[in-house]
N, C-alpha and C positions, 0 to 999 in steps of 0.2 A: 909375516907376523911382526918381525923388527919392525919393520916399517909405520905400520899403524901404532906399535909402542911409540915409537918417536913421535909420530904425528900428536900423539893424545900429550905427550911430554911438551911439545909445544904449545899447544892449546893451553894448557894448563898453565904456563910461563907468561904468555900473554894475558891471561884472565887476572895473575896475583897480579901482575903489572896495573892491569886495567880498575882491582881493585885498593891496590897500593894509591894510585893519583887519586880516585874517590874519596878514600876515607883521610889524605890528606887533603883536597879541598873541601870538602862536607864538614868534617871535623875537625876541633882544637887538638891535633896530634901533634908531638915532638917527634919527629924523622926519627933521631938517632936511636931512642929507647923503643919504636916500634918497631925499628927495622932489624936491631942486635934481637928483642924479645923474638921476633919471625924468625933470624939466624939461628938461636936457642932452638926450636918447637924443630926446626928441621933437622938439625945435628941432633935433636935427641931420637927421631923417628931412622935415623942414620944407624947410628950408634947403639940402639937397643941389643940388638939381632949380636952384637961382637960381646956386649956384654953379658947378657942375659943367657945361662945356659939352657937348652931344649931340652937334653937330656936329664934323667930321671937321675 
């Protein structure tokens, strides 16, 4: 079961990668502010669950 997690964790590593390089040569992007906004959207999908309490 770990195994295949990681598997799909990689696949997934290579795809942002794969379309990281796209949407910098296809389009007028500045690196820095799409990749800190990508940094953002991550640490906030992180950090929800510590913040946000479940209980009632």
């Amino acid at each position: 079961m770990l195994r295949v997690f990681l598997r799909a964790e990689i696949i997934k590593l290579v795809l942002y990668g794969v379309f990281f390089i796209l949407a910098y040569k296809f389009f007028s992007v500045a690196i820095l502010p799409f990749l800190l906004g990508f940094m953002l959207a991550q640490a906030a999908f992180w950090l929800t669950p510590l913040i946000v309490n479940r209980e009632p």
